[in-house]
Structures are given as C-alpha cells and as structure tokens.
N, C-alpha and C positions, 0 to 999 in steps of 0.2 A: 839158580838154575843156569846151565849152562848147554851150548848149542851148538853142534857140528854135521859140518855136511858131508855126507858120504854117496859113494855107488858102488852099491852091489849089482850081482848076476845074478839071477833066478828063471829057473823051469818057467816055460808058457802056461805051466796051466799051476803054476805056486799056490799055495796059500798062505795066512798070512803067519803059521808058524813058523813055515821057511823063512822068512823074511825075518822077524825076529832073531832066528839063530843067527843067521847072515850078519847083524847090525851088533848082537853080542859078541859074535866072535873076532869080527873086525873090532872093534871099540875096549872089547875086554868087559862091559858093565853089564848088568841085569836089569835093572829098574831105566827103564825108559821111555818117552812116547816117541809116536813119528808120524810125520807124513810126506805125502811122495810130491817131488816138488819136477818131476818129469820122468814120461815112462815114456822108453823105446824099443822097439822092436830088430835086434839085430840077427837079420837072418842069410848075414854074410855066409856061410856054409851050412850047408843044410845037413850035417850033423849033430850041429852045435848052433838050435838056434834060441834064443832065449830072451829075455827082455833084460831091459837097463835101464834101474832105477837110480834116479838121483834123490836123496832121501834128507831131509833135520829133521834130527834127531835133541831129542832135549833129555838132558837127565840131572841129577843133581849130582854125579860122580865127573862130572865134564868138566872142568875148568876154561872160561870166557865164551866168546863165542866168534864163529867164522859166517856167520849166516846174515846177510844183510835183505830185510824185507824189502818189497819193491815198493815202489812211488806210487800214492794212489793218486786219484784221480779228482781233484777238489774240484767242487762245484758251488760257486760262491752264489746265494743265494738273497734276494734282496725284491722288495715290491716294487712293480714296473707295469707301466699302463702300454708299453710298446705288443702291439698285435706283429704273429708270426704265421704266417701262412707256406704249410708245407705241401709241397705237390709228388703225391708217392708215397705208400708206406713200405717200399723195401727196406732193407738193413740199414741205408744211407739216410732215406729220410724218415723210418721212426727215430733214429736216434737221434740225427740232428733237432727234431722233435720233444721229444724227450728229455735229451739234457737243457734245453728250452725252458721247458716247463717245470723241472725241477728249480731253476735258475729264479724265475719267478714271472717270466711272459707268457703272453697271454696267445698261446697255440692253436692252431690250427691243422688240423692234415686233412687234405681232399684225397682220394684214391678213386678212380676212375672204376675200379671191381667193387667186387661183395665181401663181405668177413669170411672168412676162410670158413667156414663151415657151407655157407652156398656153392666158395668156389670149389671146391672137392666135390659138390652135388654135381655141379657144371663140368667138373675133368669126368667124372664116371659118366654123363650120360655122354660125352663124346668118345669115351675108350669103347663105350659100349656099342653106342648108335651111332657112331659119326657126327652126332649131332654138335655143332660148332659154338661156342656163345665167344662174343664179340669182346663182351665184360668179365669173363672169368675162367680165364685157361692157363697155361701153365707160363703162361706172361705176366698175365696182367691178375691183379687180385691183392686180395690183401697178403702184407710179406714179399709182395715181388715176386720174382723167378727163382730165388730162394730157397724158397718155400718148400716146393715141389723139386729137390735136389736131393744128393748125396748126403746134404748138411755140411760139406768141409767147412771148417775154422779153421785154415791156415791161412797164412800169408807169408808172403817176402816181402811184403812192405815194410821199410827200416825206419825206426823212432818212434811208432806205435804200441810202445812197450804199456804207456799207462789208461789208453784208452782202450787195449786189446783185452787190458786185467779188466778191465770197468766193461766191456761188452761180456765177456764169459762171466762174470758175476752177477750181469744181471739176469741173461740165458740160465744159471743156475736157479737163482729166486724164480725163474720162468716154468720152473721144469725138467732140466736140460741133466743129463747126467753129470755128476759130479767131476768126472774122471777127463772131463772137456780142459776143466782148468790145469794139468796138467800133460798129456797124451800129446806127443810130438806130434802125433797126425792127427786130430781131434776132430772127432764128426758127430751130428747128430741123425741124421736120418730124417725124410720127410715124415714117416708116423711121430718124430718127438715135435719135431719143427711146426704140423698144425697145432700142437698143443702150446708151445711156446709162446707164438705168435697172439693167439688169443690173449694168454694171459699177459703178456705186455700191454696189449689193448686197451686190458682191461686196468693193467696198472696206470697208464696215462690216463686214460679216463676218470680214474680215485684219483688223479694229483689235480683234475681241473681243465687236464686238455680236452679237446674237441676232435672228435674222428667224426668225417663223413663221405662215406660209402656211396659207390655208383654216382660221382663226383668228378666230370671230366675238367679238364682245364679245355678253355674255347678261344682266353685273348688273355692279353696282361695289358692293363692299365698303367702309361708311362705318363709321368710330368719333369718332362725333359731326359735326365738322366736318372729319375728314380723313379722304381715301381711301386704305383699308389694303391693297386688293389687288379684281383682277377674277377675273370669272368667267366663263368662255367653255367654246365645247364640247369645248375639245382641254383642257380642267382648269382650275384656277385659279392665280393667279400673286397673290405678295404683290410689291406699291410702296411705295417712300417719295416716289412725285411720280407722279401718271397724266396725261399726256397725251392729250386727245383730238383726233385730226385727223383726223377722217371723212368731209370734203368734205359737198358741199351736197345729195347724192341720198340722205343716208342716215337715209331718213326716221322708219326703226322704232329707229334709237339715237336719235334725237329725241325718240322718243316715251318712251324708256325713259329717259331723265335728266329727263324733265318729268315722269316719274314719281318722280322719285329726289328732286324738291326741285329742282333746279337751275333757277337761273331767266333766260326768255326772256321776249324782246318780237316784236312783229311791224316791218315796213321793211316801205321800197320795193322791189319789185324790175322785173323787168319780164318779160311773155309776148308770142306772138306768130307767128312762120311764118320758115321757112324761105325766102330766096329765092334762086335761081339762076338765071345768064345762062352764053350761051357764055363762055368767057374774053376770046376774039379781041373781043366786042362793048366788054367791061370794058376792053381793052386799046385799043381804038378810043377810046373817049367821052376814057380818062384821057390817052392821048398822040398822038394824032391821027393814031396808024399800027398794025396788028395785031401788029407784033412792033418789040422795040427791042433792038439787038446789046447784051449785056453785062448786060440787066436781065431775071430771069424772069417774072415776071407783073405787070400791074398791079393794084395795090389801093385801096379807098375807106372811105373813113367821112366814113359822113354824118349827120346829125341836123337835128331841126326841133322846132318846136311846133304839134301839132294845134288845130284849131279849138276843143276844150274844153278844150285847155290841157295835155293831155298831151304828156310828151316821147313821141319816137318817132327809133328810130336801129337805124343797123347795128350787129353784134354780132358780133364774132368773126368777121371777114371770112377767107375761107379761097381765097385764089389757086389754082387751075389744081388746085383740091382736089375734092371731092365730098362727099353732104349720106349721113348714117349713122344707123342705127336705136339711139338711145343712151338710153334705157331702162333706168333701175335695176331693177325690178321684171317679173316675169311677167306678160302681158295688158295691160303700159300701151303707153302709144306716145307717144315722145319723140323730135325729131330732132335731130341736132347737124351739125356741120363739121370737116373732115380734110384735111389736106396732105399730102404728101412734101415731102421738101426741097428738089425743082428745082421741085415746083408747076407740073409740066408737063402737067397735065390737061387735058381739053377746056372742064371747066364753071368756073366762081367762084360760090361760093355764102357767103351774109351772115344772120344772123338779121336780121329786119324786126320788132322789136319794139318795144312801147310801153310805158312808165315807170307803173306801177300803186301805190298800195298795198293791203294784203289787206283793212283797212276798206270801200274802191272796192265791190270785188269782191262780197263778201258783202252790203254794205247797212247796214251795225253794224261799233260796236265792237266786233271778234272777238278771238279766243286763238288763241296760236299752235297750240293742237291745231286747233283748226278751218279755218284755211288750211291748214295739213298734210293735213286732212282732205278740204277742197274741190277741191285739186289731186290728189289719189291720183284723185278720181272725175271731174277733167278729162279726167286723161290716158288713163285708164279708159276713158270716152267715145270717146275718139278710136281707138283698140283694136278698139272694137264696132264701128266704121262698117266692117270688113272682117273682124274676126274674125281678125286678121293680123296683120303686121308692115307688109303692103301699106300705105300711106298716103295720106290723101286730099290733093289735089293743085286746084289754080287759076289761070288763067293770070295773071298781075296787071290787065290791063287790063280781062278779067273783073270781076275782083273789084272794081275801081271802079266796074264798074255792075251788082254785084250781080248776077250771074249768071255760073251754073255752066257749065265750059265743055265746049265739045263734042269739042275739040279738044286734048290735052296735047302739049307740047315733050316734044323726047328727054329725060332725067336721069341721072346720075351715082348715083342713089338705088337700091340692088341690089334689091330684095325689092321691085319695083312699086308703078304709082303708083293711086289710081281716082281718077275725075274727081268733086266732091262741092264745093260749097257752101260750100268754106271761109268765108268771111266770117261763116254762119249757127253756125259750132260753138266757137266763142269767144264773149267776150261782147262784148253791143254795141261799149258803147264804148271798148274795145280794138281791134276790128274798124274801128270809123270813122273811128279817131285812126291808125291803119294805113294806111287809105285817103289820110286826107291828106298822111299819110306819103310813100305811095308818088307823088303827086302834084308835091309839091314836089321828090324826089329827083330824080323825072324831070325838072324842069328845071336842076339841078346837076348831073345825071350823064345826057347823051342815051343814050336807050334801054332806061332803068331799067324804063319800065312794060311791057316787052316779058318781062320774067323771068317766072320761073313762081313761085309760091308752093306751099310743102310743107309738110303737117305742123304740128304742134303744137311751138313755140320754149317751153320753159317754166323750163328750167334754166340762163336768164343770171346767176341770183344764187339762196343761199336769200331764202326769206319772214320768216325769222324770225332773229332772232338775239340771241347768249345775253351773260345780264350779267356782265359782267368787266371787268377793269382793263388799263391800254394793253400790257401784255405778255401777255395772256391770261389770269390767272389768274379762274378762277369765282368773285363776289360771297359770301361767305360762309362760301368755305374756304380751307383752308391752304394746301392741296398739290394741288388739283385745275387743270386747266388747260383750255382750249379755242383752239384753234390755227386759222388755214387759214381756204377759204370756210365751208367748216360752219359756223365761230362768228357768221359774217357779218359781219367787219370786216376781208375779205380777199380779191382776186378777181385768178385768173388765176398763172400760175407763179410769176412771180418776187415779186409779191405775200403769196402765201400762203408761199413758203418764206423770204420774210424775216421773215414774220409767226412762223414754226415757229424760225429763228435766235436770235429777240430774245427770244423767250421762254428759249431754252436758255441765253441768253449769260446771262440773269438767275438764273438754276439757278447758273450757274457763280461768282458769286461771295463 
C-alpha cells in the first residue's frame, strides 16, 4: 500500500463524489481511500471561493509513500502514591488533571462552580431574570469560560504539535465533531462544548480521579517552599504538587497567592467594547453574497495601529453568535461572545479592543494588586450606569463623533441595552485608539462602522501574570505550579490545555 499527499480545490458545498474525481484525476488511479488531513476556506475573491483540502490518499497503484504520521502523545504510565490537587476545571486544568491520572496519580480537582448542567440552569435564570449566582456564570463553572464560547480550537502557540493532536482526540471521544481534527479554523460551539465537558468528567472520573464541585480554594498550606495541602470551604486536602488553573477572572485567588508570597508582574493586555453587526452584513462585506451553500457564517479579524500607536483588533469573533453578560463577580458588568455550532444566528459580534499596558492606564509604575484593583472599580463603573445587568450601548458611527446615540440597532444581548456615552466611560486613549480602529476596519471590511458597540470588553487576557518557569512551575518553589490564562502565558482553549498537558507530562517523568 502505498501513500501520497495531495490538494485539491472543491465547490463549498462539494460532496464527496467530487472529491473522488479530483484525487482520480490528479493521481490517474481508481481504487483508493482518503482522508482529509486539512480543510480551508479560501475566499480570496468572491467569485471563486472554495475550500482547500490537503488530503493521503492510500492505494495499492501508488508506489512508497510521502506522508509522514505525526508524533503522538506518550503517557508513560506507572503506580504512584503522590496526591495532585488541581484548582479549576477549565481546559488548563482538566487536562493537566487528566493526563495525571492517566499517568498513575492520585488526582484531585476542586472547581469553585457546579457541573455544567446547574451552571447553564444558573446562565438562563440570569439571562432571563437578572438573577446573578456568584458560583456559576459564564466564568466560573465547570469547563471554565470556555465553555460558554465560540468553542475556537486554534492557536498560535509554536511546538504544541503533539499535545494539540492529544487534546482534539480526546474532544473527539468527548463528542466533538470530527472535522475539529482537521479544519484550519476549528470550533465547536457552546451547545457541543456542555456536552463535551461532561463527558470528560465523566472519563476522569472512570480512570479514578476525583472532581469536587462548589469547591473554593480559601489558603494554601506552605512548609517552607513547598505546598503541603489547601484549604477550602468543603475541608482541607493534603498534595504532593498543587496545581493552579483558575483562569483569568479569578481575581480574589489572585489576591490570595500575592498574599501568600507568590510572585507577579504586570503585561499587556487589552480592553474595549463589544461590537455587533447583522451576520448577513458580515457575510455580505466578506463574500460578496448573504449566504454561501456549504459554508455557515462568515468571519474577520482585523487589526491596525491607532494614531498614538496603539494596537487595536478583533477579539474572539463569534459568527451568527451573540454578545453575554460574563461577569465574574456580583455588581460588575462585563461582556463577552457565544456561538452554537451551526452559528446560525441573526447577529456576529467581535470584541473592538485596544492593546494597553496597566503602567498606560494608572499613570505610574503600578502593582499588580492595583491593576486588579483599578479594573474591579471599571467594571464596577459600568454596573452603576443602570444598576443592572442592562448595558450601555453606542452606535459606532456615533461613537466616531462622539456622541451618544438616539437611536440603538436591535441586539442579540438579553438583559437590555441604554443608550450612554460609551466612548466617555473608558479611558481616553482607549477610546480614541478605538475610534481609529473602528475607522480603518471600515475600510477593510464595508460596513464595519454601521455595528453597534456594547459594553465594557475587559477579559481578552489577564493584567498580570505570575513568575514561573516554561512548564509553569512558580519561582521559588518545589511543587507549586500555575497553568492556563490565569498564569498569563496562555490564551484561549487549546492554548491553555496544552499549557495544563506540558506541565503534567513533566510531573510524569
């Protein structure tokens, strides 16, 4: 048998007879199998837009082979009396978790929320009623923030090649569409994402691990430079290695290891607004017709540099999705972005934010307690203008000329919008650098300046992040670790759970 890799072009909405012909006519043979080893979307001209697959092909008219399988992922597995205690079940820390417990230790995960089944109870009665829960909103819960996303599976993180293959494979045994493992832009959608999560749960749980739910962390027990065990409201638990993966909203365990000695810095990250367009408009600008047979929505990312020099770019673009009250805390107000998996929404909505650091912001060399500090009383801010979950809201074209509008577009945003000033409740020049933002998009993408702007965009990244070594372990201790976006040298799914792997694969040897 022999094995060649090929790329054909094929129609968006192909099936797989095409493709057959394609791979006969190229290769000259009949008898063959295949599969797709990446699919893209090239919709460089909107005449000729079509996908691009890279395909092995195996047949027995093929002589040798050009196809070299990729590096899996070994997990050497042996009996081990050492206890793991993981803090977080986002991407970062089930998997550091996970491959744990596969390995042969003796795991732990505490998560501060409920199993995604209560916390999706907990998002509907707040979309519904305002009603807030402290332990399960589109922060905190089981899966992390996550969860309740787009589902992207990309990254630009380099050398993650065989823990990237080892998270999509297990996403697949989860549930997850198959089409994950190859699809240049690969997403699942928060409707697959409650279902994934579960079953991973439930896969740790059949290997031995321990999940416990509604599970805060309150202190870590130190003897000397190593952590001997936590302390939470459901008891205390001794470790021989703590894991932290708390993701980037969890601003009061932040405060509690800066009290503990552990040491941070401050970064860039960036804040800013929500924006949303019809879909059909997004799908107009990017392929020059409102719908395209075989592809579900279209998407952008854009970036630029403002007049004073700041970046300013899309963020977590959310196709045929809508804009969510995602809010770690009681009284703040924060917005984010959500899909299903067919992203057959009416709206598209993108964070519009601008590239900061917390130095910028404050005026001084600050601490990362006090950029922690400055954005609790942002978001705070933004809360007060309605006393609500309601959200102040600007049309963009508005907002270019500084004035509030009289007028709001429909929104995808459940809990209402009031019409307010955005531009004035940020800081300047975030605001300005926004402006030109939005400027220039509009002439890369027609119709950009017609969105509407939402909200406070504050949780692209944390502000601050903690000193550790390239598998996470914290500056100055043994056995302590920091994982995920919380540590801050991690962003986005597949990102932070290969960030939670490498750390574990280094446990294991």
């Amino acid at each position: 048998m022999g094995y060649k890799t090929i790329q054909i072009k094929v129609p968006t909405d192909y099936s797989q007879e095409q493709v057959r012909n394609a791979i006969g006519k190229q290769l000259g043979v009949k008898d063959f199998s295949f599969q797709i080893e990446k699919k893209s979307l090239d919709a460089r001209k909107n005449n000729n837009i079509h996908w691009l697959l890279a395909l092995v092909v195996s047949s027995e008219k093929i002589g040798g082979s050009d196809f070299v399988a990729p590096e899996p992922l070994v997990i050497p597995f042996k009996k081990r009396t050492e206890k793991v205690v993981v803090v977080g079940s986002g991407p970062a820390g089930f998997f550091a978790a996970h491959v744990l417990q596969l390995s042969g230790f003796k795991v732990t995960i505490i998560e501060r929320g409920s199993e995604v089944e209560q916390r999706s109870r907990a998002i509907g009665l707040l979309e519904s009623k305002g009603e807030f829960s402290g332990l399960n909103n589109y922060a905190f819960g089981e899966g992390g923030a996550g969860t309740f996303s787009d589902g992207k599976l990309t990254s630009r993180s380099k050398h993650i090649s065989r823990e990237r293959n080892f998270i999509l494979s297990e996403y697949v045994k989860a549930g997850a569409p198959a089409e994950i493992v190859y699809m240049t832009h690969p997403h699942v959608g928060t409707d697959n994402l409650k279902i994934i999560v579960a079953h991973l749960r439930q896969q740790f749980l059949d290997n031995g691990g321990t999940f416990l739910f509604e599970t805060q962390l309150k202190d870590i027990v130190f003897k000397g430079n190593r952590a001997k065990g936590v302390v939470s409201n459901n008891g205390d638990m001794e470790a021989d290695h703590l894991i932290l993966a708390t993701g980037h909203s969890a601003y009061d365990t932040y405060r509690l290891l800066i009290e503990k000695g552990i040491q941070f810095g401050t970064k860039n990250f960036a804040i800013g607004h929500r924006i949303e367009h019809p879909q059909s408009l997004i799908n107009q600008a990017q392929w020059g017709r409102e719908t395209l047979p075989g592809v579900k929505a279209a998407e952008y990312r854009l970036s630029t540099k403002s007049k004073s020099g700041l970046g300013v770019y899309s963020f977590c673009m959310c196709p045929g999705g809508k804009v969510v009250p995602a809010a770690a805390y009681k009284e703040k107000s924060v917005v984010n972005g959500m899909s299903n998996y067919l992203r057959n929404g009416q709206f598209a909505n993108a964070g519009c934010v601008a590239g900061v650091h917390p130095d910028m912001l404050l005026g001084h060399k600050c601490s990362p307690r006090e950029i922690l500090d400055y954005m609790d009383e942002l978001e705070g801010s933004f809360f007060t203008i309605s006393n609500s979950y309601m959200i102040p809201a600007n049309m963009a074209a508005d907002y270019i000329k500084k004035s509030e509008s009289k007028l709001l577009s429909n929104s995808s945003y459940p809990l209402g919008l009031q019409s307010a000033p955005l531009f004035n409740l940020i800081p300047k020049m975030v605001s300005e650098a926004i402006t030109d933002g939005i400027k220039d998009f509009s002439r890369k993408l027609h119709g950009f300046d017609r969105g509407l702007l939402m909200g406070l965009e504050s949780k692209t990244s944390s502000p601050i992040q903690v000193s550790r070594d390239r598998v996470g372990k914290c500056t100055d201790f043994e056995n302590l670790y920091f994982v995920g976006e919380g540590s801050g040298f991690a962003g986005g799914i597949i990102s932070s759970a290969a960030d939670g792997v490498k750390c574990a694969m280094t446990l294991t040897c």
